[in-house]
N, C-alpha and C positions, 0 to 999 in steps of 0.2 A: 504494500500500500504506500508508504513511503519512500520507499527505493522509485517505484516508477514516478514519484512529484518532483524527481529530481531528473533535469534535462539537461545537455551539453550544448552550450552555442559556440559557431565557431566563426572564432575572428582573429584576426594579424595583431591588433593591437596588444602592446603591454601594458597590464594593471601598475600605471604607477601608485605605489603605495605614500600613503599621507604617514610617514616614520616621524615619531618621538625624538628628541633630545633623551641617547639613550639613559641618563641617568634623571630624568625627570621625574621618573615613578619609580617605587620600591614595593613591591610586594611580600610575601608571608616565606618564600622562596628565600631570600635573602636570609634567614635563619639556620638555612640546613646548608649540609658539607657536599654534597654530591655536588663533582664540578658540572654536571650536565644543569640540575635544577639551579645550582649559583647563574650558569647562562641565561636564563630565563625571571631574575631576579628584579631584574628593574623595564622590564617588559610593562605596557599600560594595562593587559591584562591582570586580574587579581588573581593567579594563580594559588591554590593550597597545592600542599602535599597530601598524598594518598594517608587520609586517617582520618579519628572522627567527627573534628572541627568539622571538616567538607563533607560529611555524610549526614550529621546533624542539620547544618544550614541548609543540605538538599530538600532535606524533610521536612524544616520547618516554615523553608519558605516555598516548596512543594514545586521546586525546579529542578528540570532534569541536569545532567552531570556530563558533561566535554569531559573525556581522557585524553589528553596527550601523552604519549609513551615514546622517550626516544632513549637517543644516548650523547653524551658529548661529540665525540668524533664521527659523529651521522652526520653526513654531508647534506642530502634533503631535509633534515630533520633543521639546521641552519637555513639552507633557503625558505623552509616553510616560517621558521621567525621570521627573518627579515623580512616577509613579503604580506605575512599575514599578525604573527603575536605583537610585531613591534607599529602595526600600524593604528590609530590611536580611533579611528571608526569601530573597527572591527571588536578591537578590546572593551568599547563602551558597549557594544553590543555581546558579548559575549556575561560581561558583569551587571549586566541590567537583568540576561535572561536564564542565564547557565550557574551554577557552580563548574569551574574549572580546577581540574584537578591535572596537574604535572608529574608524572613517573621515568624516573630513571631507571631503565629496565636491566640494566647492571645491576642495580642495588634492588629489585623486585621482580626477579623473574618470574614468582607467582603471579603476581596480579596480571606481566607482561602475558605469560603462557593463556592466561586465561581467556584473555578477552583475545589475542593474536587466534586462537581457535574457533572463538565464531567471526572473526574477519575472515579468517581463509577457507570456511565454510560456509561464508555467505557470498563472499564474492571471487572465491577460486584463487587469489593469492594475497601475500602479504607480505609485510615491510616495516618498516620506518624513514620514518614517523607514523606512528599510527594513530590513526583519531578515532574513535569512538564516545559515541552516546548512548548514555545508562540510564535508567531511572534512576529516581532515588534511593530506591531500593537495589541498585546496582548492577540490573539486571540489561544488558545490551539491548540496544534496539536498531541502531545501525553504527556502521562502520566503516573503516576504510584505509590509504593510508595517506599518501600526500595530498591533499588540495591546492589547485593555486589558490590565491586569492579571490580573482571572480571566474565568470564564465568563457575567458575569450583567450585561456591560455594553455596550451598542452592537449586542447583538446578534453578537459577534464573537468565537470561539475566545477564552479567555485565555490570556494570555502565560505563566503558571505551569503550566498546565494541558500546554501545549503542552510544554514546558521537559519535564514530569515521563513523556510518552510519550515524545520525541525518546531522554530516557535509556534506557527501556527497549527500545525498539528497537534502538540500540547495544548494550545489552548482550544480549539477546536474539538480533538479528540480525545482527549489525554487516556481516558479508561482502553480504548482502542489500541493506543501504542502499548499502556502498561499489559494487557492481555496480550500483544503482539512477542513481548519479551518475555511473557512467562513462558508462551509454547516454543520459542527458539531455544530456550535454557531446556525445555525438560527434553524437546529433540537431542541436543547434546549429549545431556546425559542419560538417555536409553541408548543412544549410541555408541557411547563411550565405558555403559554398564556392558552392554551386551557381550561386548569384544574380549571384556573379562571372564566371561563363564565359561567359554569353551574349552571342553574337555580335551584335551591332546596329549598324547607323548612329547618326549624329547624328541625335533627332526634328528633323522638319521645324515651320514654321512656325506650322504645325495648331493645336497643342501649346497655342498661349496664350487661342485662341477655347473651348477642352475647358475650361480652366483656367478662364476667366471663368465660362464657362458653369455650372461647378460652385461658383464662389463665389457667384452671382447666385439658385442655390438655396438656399444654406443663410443668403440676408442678410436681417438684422430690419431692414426696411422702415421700421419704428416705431422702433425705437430703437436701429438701426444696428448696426455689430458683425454676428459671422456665428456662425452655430448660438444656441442658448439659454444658458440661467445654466448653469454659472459663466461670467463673460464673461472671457477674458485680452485686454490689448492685443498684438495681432500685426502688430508694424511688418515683418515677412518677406513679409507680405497687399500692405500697405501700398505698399510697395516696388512690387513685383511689379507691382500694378494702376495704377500713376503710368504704369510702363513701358510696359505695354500703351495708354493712355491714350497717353501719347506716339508709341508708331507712327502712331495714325491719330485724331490730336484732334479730327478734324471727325465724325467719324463714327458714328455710333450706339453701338458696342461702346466706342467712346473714352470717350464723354460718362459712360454708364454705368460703365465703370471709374473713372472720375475721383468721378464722383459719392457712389459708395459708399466711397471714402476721407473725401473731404468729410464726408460727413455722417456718417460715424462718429467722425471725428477732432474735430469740432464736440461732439457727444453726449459723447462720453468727457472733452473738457477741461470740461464743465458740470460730470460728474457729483462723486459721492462717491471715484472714484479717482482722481480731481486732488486733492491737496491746494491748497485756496484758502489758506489763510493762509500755512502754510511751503515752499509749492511744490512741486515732483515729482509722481510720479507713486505710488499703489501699486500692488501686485502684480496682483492681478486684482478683478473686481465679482462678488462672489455672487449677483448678483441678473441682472436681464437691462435693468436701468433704468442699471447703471454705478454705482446708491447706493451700497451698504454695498460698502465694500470690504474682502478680506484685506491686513489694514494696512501689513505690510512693504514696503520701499523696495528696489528692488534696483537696481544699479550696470546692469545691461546693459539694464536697461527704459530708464532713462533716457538711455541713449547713442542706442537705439534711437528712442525716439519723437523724440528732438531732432530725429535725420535726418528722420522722418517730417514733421513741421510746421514743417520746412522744406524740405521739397521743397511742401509746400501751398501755401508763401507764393512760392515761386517761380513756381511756377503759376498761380494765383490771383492776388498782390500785394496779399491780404487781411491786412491787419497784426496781425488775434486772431492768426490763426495764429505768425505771428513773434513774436507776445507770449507767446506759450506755450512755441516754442521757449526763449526769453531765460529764462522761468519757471524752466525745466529747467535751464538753464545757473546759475541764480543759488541754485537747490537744491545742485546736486551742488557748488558754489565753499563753498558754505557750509560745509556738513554732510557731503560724504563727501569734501573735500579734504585730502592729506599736504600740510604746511607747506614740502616741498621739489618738490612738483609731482605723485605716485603719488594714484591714488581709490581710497579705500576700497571694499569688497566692497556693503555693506547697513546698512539700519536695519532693527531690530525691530519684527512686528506687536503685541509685549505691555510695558508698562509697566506701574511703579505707578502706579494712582490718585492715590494722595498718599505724600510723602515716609513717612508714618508706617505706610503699609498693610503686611500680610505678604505678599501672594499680587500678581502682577502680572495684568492684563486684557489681551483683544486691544482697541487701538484707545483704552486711555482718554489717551495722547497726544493724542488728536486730537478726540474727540466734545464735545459742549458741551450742559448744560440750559438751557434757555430763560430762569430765573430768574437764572443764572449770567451769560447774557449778558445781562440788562437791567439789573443788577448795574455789568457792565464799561462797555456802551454809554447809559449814563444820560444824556447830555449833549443840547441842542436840535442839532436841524440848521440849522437857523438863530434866530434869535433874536424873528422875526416870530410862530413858530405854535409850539407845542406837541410839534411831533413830534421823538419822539427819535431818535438813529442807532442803540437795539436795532428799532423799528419798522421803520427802511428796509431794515437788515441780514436782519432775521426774516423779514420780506417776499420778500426777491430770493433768502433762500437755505433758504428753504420748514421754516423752524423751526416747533415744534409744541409745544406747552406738555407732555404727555406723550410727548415724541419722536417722530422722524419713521424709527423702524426699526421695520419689519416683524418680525412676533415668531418668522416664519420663516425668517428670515436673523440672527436671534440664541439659537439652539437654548440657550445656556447661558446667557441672561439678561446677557452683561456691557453689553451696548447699553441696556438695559430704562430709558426715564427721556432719553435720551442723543439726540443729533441729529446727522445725518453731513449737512454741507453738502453740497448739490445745488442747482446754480442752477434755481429753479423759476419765474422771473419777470423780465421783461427793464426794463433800465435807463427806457425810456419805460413801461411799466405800470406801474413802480414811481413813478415821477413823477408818474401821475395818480391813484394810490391817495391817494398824500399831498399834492396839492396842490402839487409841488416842481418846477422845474426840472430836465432830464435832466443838465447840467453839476453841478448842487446833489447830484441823486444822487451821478453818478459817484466826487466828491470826498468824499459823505458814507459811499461805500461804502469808495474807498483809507484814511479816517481809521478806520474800523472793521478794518478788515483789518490794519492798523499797530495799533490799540491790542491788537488779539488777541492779534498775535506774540509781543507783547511778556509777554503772558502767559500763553501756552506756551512761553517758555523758561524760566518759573518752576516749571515742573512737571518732576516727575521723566523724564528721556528714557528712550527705550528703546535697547537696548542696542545699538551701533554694531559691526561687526564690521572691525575697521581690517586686516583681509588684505586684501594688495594682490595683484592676480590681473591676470597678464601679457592672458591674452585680454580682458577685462573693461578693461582701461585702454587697447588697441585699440581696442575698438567705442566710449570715452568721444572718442576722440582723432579719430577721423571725426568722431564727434558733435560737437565742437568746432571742428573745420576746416569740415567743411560748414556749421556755424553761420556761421563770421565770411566763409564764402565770400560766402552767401545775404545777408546783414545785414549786409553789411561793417562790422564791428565788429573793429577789431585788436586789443583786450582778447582776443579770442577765440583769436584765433591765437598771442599770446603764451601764453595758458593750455595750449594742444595742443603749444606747442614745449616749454613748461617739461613735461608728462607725458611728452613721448615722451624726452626727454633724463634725466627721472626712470626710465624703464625701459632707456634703455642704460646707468645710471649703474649702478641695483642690480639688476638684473634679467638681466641681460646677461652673461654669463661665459667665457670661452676661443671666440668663436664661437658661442657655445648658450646661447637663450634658458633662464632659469628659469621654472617656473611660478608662483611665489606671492615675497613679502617679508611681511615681521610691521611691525609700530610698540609701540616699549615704551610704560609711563604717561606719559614726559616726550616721546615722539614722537621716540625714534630710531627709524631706519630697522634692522633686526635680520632675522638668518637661521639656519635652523633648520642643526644641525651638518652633516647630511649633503642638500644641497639638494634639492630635488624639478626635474628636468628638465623643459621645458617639453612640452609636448602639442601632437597640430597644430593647436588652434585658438586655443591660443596665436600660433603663428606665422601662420596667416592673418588673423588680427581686428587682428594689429600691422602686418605686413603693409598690408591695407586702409587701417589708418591714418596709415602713413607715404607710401600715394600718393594721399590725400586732403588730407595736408598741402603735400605738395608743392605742389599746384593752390591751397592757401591762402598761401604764403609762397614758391615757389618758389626754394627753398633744395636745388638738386642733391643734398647729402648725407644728404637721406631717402630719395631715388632710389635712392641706394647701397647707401642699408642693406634696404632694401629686395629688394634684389636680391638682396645678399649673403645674406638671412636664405632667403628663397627659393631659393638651392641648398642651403641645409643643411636645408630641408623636404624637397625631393625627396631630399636625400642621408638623412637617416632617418627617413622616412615612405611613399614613394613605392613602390605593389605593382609591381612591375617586370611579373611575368606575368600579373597582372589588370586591373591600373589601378588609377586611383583613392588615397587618401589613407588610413592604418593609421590610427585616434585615438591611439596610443603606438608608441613605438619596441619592438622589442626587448625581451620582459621577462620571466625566469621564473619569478615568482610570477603572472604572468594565464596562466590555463589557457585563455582566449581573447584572439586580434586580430581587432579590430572594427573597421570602418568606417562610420564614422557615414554614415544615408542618410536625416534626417529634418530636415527644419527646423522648429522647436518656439519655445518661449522664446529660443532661441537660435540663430542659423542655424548648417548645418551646415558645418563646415572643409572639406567638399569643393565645396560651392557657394558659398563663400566665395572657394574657393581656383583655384575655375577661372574664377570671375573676376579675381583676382590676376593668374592666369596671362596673360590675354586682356589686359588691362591694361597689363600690364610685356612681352608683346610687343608692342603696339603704339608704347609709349616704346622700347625699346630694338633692336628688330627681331630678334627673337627668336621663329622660325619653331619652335622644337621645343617651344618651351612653348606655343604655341599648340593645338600637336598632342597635348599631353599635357591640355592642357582639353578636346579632341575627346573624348580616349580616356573622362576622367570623364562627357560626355555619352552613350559608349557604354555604360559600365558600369551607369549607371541607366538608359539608354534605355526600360527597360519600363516601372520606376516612374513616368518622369514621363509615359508615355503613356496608363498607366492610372490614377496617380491623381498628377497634377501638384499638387494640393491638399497631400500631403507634403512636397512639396519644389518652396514658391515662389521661394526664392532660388537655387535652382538653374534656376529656368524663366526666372529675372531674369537668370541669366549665357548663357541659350540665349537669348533677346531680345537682347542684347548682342552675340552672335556670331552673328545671322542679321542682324542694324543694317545700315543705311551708314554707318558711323562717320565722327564726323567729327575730323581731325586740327586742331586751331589753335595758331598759333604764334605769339607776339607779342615779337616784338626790339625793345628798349631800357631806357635805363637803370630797371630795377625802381624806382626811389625816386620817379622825376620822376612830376610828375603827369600829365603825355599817357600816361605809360604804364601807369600804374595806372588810369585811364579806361578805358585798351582794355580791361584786365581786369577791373575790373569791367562795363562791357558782359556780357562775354561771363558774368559771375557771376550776373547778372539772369537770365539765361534759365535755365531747366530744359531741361539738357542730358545727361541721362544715358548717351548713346552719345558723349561726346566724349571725346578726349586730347587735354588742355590743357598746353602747354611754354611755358616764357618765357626769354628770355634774354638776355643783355646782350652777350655775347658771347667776354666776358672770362672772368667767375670760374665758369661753368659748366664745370669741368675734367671732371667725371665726363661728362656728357652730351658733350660733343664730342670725349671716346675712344671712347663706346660708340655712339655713331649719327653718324656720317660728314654725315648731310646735315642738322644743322645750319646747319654752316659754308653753306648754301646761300643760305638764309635771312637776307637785309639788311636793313637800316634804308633807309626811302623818303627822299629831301631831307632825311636826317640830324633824321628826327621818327620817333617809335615809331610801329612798322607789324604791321599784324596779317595771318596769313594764314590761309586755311579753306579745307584740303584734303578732297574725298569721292571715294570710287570713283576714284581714283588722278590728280584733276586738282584743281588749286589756282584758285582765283578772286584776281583779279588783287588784289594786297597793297593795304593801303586805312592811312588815316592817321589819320582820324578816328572816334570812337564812333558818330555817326549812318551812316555806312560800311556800318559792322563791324554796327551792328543790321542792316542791311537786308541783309544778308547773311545772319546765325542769321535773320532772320525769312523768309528765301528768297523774297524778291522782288527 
């Protein structure tokens, strides 16, 4: 009824917006720590925060409820202020008729999940910014996610327009809409009920040959990556097809799964979504070449691909790859590190151009003119020939005198002119173009890439978002434990102990994780007055990375806490009569509990978490949580038999629990070096069905309460001795690393 009073006209013109003096107004925003809701603080809009001030005032003055849900470093989610929150009509009209409420979906992924589930069930997809209208009773009645401003831009409803029907339907209808929202909510939830009662086994083995088979259709041959533009990096892909690849590595399905990581992980560290100069990764490629990328940095890409190229280098022993890992590693130490050990959330895809400009761009951090760089890179490569290092630079990283961005992936012109490096020429072509040595290159390329940095950090940055997000410093803290596994690098593991001890320091409260911390201007560690509780993906992504550290430092008391935090998951998240994992505890402002079943950008806390499960019962022998990762393979059993594609880390934890796992054990003094030999051995291999324990014998108190047959477990002729239990028989304890290899190599 609604959805059809809303019409699209289309016109050329741009809605110039009537914009505020932005500090003229201050709103209720302006009290909270979330840098996203601070951007929205002196907006003319009377913004609240998601609580019961703004639920009260709905109800008492019996107006319906605006959600805004974004995040800082959301690029549309900026346009839609500037065009719409900051314009001073629009806001009078929003606080005459609306309570407005602003969410940071960082810091609320409950309320986010919620209401993002009847947008993308009402209108087929979804995003951010997202807007939605609630009753007062909080109950959806429509949605959606960007608006422009009016009718005559993008092709798309405007935001005023919509504003000025929603009112009259309210007052006209209001019983109408609020009936319209109660049958949209109970659809939901018989939907969302249903899905949970059926009866299934565990899938069998099948499951991962269907999986392949359906990524092997949708993969660019050409230029790697799976489906078309927009390209995201999907380390969940990633993961999954290593796994597959290691059941059966001789094998045709193996070669092929492995392959199509390979060379998409190749392709993407070339492209334009690698930053070459300041490292990391961004967000995704608009294009299907991996060039122009959406510039934002985000904290879980990076945790993510780190594990990604290092499991390649594991595999492989191709050292790009561990140089890309270390890339990642020396990004996020850099730029999204707290001074006490906590990572930051993101960096922004928009800056200013120059210190002096008004308007910020996407990307001009990062883009460079060709004049600009022959400017920078003036100097000979050597002193024999003529040639400069903008020549060998322009050369390997396909610079173009009027840019090398397609004018189709720069819709708003801010690329126009501008060049997004893309290695487009390899270190020996580049050496016979010019006449040089490939070592001449190589060095003439590091001295270019050094003098760059050094000037982009003289350009204005874009905006960091220093919320520090409990799940988001899990998936960083794997990312670093696997790194210094793979790479034996102890830097690395010092850096995962100093973050995980950063989040049981502030993040950690009476038993119960938090979800978020702040940082002030001078870099205190700060908390918002009434905490935000953690979520379960909070607890399994910290989870994950307190038994990945383990296996990097084998330090017992992340075993611990590991454990410990794992029955306070199943104590308030766990569906007793369906299975499976709730995204929130208990809450009566969400008019729905969800159970995330999708692994996206982010894997899901339920295929997260039944690997936890399967995990920490094979360290601690703990049969019921085995059972209870069974039950979440029942509960999705359909999805992942019909489309395993949704949910590859979850098909990664059903790999893992159809394995022959293999148990290793290695006794001695942790510091000596025979014993750090053994472990590294065993670190070299890509072994993703193992449980790896070490011990000395002594100060493991928590392991030798909770698992009795430790103590079984001896030192050979008082030398560190490893042992490799499968399918319930050990091979006889071995003393040396060449042993210990021929053993993981099973001959």
């Amino acid at each position: 009824m609604l959805r059809n009073s809303i019409k699209c006209a289309y016109n050329l013109k741009f809605f110039r917006a009537m914009s505020s003096n932005p500090l003229e107004f201050t709103n209720r925003l302006s009290e909270e720590k979330s840098p996203y809701l601070l951007q929205h603080s002196h907006n003319p809009v009377n913004w609240y925060p998601w609580g019961n001030e703004a639920f009260k005032k709905a109800k008492e003055e019996n107006k319906p409820i605006f959600l805004s849900v974004g995040y800082s470093t959301c690029h549309w989610c900026h346009v839609m202020e500037r065009e719409s929150f900051e314009n001073v009509e629009i806001g009078k009209i929003l606080n005459d008729n609306f309570v407005s409420i602003k969410v940071d979906r960082e810091e609320r992924p409950d309320v986010d999940k919620v209401y993002m589930t009847f947008v993308q069930a009402t209108t087929g997809s979804g995003g951010w910014p997202m807007s939605v209208w609630l009753t007062p009773d909080l109950k959806p009645i429509l949605g959606g996610t960007y608006f422009p401003p009016d009718d005559r831009y993008y092709n798309r409803p405007g935001f005023k327009s919509i504003l000025e029907i929603i009112i009259k339907h309210w007052k006209d209808k209001q019983s109408d809409i609020e009936s319209q929202g109660t049958k949209i909510l109970d659809a939901l939830m018989r939907h969302l009920h249903a899905s949970d009662h059926a009866n299934h086994s565990v899938p069998s083995k099948e499951v991962f040959l269907k999986c392949l088979h359906m990524y092997k259709k949708s993969f660019d041959e050409e230029e790697g990556g799976f489906g078309s533009a927009p390209k995201f990096p999907q380390p969940v892909i990633f993961n999954l097809l290593f796994r597959i690849f290691n059941e059966d590595p001789t094998s045709g399905t193996g070669v092929q799964a492995l392959q199509m990581c390979l060379f998409t992980l190749t392709k993407m560290s070339a492209g334009g979504i690698h930053d070459h100069i300041c490292q990391g990764f961004h967000r995704y490629s608009t294009d299907r070449k991996w060039h122009v990328p959406h510039f934002e940095k985000m904290l879980y890409d990076q945790a993510q691909l780190a594990v990604s190229y290092v499991d390649a280098f594991q595999i492989t022993k191709n050292s790009e790859f561990a140089d890309v890992a270390q890339d990642i590693f020396t990004y996020v130490n850099r730029d999204l590190s707290h001074p006490e050990g906590g990572f930051y959330s993101a960096e922004d895809a928009d800056s200013l151009p120059e210190s002096s400009s008004d308007h910020k761009k996407e990307g001009a951090f990062c883009v460079w003119e060709k004049k600009e760089l022959e400017n920078h890179l003036s100097e000979n490569v050597v002193k024999e020939n003529s040639v400069k290092l903008s020549d060998v630079f322009c050369h390997f990283y396909g610079i173009k005198e009027g840019g090398n961005v397609d004018p189709l992936q720069d819709p708003h012109e801010e690329l126009k002119g501008k060049n997004v490096l893309i290695v487009s020429s390899t270190v020996e072509d580049t050496a016979a173009a010019f006449g040089l040595t490939t070592d001449t290159v190589t060095q003439a390329l590091a001295q270019c890439i050094s003098i760059l940095f050094q000037v982009r950090q003289q350009r204005p940055k874009p905006h960091l978002d220093n919320k520090i997000v409990t799940a988001w410093n899990g998936l960083m803290i794997s990312g670093f434990a696997r790194g210094a596994q793979a790479l034996s690098d102890p830097s690395l593991i010092k850096r995962a102990i100093q973050a995980a001890s950063f989040v049981r320091q502030h993040l950690y409260q009476s038993g119960t994780l938090l979800r978020s911390c702040y940082t002030t201007e001078n870099k205190e560690v700060t908390q918002i007055s009434v905490p935000i509780h953690g979520f379960v993906d909070d607890y399994a992504y910290i989870i994950r990375g307190l038994l990945d550290l383990y296996e990097a430092c084998f330090d017992d008391r992340w075993v611990a806490w590991a454990e410990e935090l794992q029955v306070k998951q199943n104590e308030l998240f766990w569906d007793e009569e369906d299975g499976g994992f709730f995204s929130a505890s208990e809450d009566n402002s969400l008019v729905l509990r969800l159970k995330e079943d999708q692994d996206g950008a982010e894997p899901s806390a339920n295929s997260v978490s039944a690997m936890n499960l399967l995990r920490l019962s094979a360290i601690l022998n703990k049969p019921d949580w085995s059972a209870m990762a069974e039950r979440i393979f029942k509960v999705y059993a359909e999805r992942i038999q019909k489309v395993p594609m949704a949910v590859p880390e979850l098909v990664s934890a059903l790999v893992f629990y159809h394995s022959n796992r293999r148990q290793i054990v290695i006794v001695g003094d942790k510091e000596s070096d025979d014993t750090r030999e053994l472990i590294a051995t065993v670190h070299r291999h890509f072994l993703p069905n193992k449980v790896l324990l070490a011990t000395d014998g002594k100060t493991d108190e928590f392991l030798k309460e909770n698992l009795s047959l430790m103590d079984s477990f001896q030192k050979l002729e008082d030398k560190a001795t490893a042992y490799v239990c499968q399918n319930f028989t050990c091979s006889l304890p071995v003393n040396s690393s060449e042993e210990l290899e021929k053993i993981l190599q099973g001959s």
